[in-house]
N, CA, C and O atoms as CSV, one atom per row, in Angstrom:
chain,resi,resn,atom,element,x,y,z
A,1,UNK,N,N,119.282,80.177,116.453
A,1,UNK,CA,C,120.221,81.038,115.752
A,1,UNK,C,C,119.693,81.452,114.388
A,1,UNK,O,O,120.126,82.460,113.830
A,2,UNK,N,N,118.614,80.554,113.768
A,2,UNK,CA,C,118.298,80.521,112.738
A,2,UNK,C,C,117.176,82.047,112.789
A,2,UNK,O,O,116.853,82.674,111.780
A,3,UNK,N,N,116.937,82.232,113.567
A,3,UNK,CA,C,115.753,83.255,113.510
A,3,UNK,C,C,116.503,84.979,113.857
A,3,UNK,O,O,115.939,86.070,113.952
A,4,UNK,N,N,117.763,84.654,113.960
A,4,UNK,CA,C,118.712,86.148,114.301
A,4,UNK,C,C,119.138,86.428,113.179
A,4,UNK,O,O,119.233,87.547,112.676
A,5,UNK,N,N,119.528,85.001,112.555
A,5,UNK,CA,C,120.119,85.315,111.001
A,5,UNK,C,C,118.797,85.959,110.120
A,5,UNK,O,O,119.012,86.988,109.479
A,6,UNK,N,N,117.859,85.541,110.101
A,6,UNK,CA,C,116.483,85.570,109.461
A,6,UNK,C,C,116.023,87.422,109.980
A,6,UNK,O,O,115.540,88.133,109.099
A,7,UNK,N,N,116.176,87.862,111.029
A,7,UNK,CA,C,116.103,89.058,111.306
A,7,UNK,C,C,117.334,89.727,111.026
A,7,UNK,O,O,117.154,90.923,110.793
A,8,UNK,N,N,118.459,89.375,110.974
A,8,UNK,CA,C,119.798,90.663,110.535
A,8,UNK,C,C,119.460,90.867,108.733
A,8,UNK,O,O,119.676,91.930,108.150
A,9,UNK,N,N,118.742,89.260,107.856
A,9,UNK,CA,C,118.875,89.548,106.427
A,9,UNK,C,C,117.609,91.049,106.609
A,9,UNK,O,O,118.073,92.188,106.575
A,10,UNK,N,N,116.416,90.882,106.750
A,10,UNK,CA,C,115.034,91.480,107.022
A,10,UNK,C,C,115.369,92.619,106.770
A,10,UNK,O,O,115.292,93.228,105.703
A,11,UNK,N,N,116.058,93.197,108.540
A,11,UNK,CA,C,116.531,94.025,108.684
A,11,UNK,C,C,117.525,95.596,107.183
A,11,UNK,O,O,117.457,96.771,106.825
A,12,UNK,N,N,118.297,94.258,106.940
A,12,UNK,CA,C,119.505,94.652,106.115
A,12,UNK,C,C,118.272,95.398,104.989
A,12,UNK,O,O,118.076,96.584,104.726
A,13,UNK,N,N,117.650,94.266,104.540
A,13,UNK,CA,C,116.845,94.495,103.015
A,13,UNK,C,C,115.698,95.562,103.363
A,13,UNK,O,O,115.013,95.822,102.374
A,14,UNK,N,N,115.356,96.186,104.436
A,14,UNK,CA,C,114.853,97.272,104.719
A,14,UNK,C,C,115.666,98.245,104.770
A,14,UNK,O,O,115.465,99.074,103.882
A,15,UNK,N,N,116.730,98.531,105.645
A,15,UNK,CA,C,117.886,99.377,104.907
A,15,UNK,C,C,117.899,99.984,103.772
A,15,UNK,O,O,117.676,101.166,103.514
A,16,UNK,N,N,118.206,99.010,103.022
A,16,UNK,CA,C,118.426,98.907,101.505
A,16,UNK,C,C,117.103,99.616,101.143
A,16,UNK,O,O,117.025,100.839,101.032
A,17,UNK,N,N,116.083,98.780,100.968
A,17,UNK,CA,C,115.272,99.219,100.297
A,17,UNK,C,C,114.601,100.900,100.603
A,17,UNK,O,O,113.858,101.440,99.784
A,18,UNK,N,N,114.941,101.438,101.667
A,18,UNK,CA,C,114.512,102.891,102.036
A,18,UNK,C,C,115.475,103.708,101.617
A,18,UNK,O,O,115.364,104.923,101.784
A,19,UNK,N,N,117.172,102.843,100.669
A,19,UNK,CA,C,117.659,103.697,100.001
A,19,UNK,C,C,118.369,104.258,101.175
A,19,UNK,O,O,118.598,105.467,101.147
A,20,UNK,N,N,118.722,103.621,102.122
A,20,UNK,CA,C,119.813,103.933,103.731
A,20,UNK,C,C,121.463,103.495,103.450
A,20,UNK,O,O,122.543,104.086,103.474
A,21,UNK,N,N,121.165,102.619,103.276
A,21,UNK,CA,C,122.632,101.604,102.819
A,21,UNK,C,C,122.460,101.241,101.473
A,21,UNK,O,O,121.374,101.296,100.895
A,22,UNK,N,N,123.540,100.863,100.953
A,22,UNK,CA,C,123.874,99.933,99.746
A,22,UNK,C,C,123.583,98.219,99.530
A,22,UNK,O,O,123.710,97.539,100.548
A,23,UNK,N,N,123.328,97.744,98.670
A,23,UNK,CA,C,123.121,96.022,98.638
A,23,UNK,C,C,124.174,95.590,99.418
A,23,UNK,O,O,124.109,94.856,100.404
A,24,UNK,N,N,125.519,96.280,98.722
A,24,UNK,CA,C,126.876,95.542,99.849
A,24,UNK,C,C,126.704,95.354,101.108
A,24,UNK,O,O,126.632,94.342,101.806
A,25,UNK,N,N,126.618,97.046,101.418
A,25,UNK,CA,C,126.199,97.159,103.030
A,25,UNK,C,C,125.556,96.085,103.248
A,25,UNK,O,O,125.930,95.097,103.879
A,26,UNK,N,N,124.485,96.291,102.676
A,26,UNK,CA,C,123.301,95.333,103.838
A,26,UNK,C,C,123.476,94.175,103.513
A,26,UNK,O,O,122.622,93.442,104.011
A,27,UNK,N,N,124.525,93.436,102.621
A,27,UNK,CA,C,124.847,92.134,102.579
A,27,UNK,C,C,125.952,91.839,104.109
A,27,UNK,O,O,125.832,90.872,104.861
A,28,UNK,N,N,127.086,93.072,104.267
A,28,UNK,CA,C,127.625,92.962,105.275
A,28,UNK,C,C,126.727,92.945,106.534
A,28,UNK,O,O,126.941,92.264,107.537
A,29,UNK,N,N,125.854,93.657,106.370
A,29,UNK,CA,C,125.000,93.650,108.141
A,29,UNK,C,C,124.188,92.363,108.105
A,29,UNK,O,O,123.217,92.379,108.861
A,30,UNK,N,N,124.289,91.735,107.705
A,30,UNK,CA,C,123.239,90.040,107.311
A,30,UNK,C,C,124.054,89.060,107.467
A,30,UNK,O,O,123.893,87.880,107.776
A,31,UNK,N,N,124.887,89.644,107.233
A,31,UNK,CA,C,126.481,88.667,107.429
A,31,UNK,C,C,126.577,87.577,106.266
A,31,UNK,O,O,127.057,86.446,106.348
A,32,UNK,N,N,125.925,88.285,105.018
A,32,UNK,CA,C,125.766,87.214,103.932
A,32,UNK,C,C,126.991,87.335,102.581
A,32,UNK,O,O,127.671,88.353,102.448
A,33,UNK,N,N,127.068,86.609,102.020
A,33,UNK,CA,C,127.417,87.407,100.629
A,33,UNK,C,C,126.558,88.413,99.956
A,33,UNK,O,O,125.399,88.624,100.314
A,34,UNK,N,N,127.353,89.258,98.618
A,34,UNK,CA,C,126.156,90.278,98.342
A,34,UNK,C,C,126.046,89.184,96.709
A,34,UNK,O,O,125.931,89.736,95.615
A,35,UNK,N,N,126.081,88.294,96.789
A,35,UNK,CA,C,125.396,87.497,95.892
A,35,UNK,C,C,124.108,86.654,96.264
A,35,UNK,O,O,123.192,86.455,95.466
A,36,UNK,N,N,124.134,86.229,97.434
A,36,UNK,CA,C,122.741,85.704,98.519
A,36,UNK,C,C,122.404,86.647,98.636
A,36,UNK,O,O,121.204,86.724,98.370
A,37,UNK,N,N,123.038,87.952,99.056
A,37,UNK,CA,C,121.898,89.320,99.184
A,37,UNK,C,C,121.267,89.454,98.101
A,37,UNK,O,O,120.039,89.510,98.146
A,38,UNK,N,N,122.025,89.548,96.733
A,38,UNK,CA,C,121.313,89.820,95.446
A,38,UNK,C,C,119.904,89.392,95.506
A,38,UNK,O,O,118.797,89.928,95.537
A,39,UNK,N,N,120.611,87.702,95.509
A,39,UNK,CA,C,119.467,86.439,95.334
A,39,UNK,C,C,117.996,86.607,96.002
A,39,UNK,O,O,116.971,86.373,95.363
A,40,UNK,N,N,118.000,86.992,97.212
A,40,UNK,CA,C,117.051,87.206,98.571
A,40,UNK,C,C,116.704,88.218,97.988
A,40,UNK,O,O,115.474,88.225,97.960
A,41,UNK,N,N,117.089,89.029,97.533
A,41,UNK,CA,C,116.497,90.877,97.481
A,41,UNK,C,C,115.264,90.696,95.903
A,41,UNK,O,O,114.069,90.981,95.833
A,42,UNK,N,N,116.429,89.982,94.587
A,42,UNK,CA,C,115.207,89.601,93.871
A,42,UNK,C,C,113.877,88.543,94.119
A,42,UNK,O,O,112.754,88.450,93.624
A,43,UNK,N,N,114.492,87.950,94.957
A,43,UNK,CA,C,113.201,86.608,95.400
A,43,UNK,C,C,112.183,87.315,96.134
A,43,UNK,O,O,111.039,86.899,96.315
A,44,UNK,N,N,112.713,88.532,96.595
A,44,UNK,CA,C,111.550,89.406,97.173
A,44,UNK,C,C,111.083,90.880,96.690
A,44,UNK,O,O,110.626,91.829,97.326
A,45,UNK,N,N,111.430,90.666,95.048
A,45,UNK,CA,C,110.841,91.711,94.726
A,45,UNK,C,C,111.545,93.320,94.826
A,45,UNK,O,O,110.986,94.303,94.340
A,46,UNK,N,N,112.762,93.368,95.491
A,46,UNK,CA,C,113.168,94.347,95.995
A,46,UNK,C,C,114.194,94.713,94.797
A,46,UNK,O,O,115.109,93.941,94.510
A,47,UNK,N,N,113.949,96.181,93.980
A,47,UNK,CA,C,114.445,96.293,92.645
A,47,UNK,C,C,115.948,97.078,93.325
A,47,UNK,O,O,116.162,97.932,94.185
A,48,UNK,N,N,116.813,96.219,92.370
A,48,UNK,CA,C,118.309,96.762,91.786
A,48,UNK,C,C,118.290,98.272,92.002
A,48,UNK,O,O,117.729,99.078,91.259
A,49,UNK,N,N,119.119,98.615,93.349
A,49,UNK,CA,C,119.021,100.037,93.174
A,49,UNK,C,C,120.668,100.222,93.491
A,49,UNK,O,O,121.093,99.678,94.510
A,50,UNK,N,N,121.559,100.945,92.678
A,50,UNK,CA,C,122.680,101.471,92.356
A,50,UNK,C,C,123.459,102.301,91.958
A,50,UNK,O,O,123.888,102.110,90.820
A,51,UNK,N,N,123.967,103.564,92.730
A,51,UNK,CA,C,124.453,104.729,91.772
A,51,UNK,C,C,125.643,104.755,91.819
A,51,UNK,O,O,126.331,103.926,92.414
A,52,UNK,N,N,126.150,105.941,91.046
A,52,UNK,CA,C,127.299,106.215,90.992
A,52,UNK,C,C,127.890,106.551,92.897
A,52,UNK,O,O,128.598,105.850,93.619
A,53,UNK,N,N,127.380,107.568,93.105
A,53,UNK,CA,C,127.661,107.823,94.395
A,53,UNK,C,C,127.716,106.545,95.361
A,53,UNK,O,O,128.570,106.405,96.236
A,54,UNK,N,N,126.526,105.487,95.042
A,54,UNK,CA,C,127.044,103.759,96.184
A,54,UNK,C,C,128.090,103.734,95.896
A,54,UNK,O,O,128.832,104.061,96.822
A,55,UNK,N,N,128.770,103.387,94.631
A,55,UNK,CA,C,129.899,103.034,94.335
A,55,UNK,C,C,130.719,103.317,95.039
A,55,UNK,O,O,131.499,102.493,95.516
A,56,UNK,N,N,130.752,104.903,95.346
A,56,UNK,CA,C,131.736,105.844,95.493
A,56,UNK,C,C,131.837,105.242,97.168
A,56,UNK,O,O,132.927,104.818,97.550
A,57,UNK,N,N,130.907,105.238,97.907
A,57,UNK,CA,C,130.750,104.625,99.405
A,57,UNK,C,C,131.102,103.209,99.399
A,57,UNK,O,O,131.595,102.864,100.473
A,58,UNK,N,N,131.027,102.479,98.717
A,58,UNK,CA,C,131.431,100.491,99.358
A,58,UNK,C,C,132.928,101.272,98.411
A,58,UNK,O,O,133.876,100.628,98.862
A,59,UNK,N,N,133.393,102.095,97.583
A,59,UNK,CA,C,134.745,101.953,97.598
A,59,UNK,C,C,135.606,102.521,98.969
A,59,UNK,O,O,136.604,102.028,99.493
A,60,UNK,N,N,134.735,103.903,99.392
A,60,UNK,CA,C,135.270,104.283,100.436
A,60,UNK,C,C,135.541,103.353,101.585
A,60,UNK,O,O,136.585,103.567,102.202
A,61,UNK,N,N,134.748,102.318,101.993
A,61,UNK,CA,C,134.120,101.294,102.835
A,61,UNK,C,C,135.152,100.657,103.037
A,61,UNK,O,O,135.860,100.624,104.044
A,62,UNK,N,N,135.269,100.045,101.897
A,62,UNK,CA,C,136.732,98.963,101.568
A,62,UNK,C,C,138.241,99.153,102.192
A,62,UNK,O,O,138.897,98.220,102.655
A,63,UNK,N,N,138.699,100.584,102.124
A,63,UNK,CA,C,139.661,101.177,102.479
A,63,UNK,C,C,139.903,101.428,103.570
A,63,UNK,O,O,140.928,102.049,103.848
């Protein structure tokens, strides 16, 4: 099980990082918190990316 979880985070933080989804998002598709996402994303180098417009989507998301 350990190696599905290990491929949904991967996955997620490629997402993210091509600027597809949001940190949230891809904390939801990892099935993690987006504070372990944070954590994982800096432990790998993967820079803080955030706009106004994400915002505007994990608020839409929520609803």
């Amino acid at each position: 099980m350990e190696g599905i979880k290990d491929w949904k985070i991967k996955y997620a933080l490629k997402q993210y990082s091509e600027g597809k989804v949001t940190i949230w998002r891809a904390a939801r598709m990892a099935g993690i918190s987006l504070r372990q996402m944070l954590d994982i994303a800096a432990k790998k180098g993967i820079p803080f990316q955030y706009t106004v417009e994400d915002l505007r989507k994990d608020f839409k998301a929520i609803k």
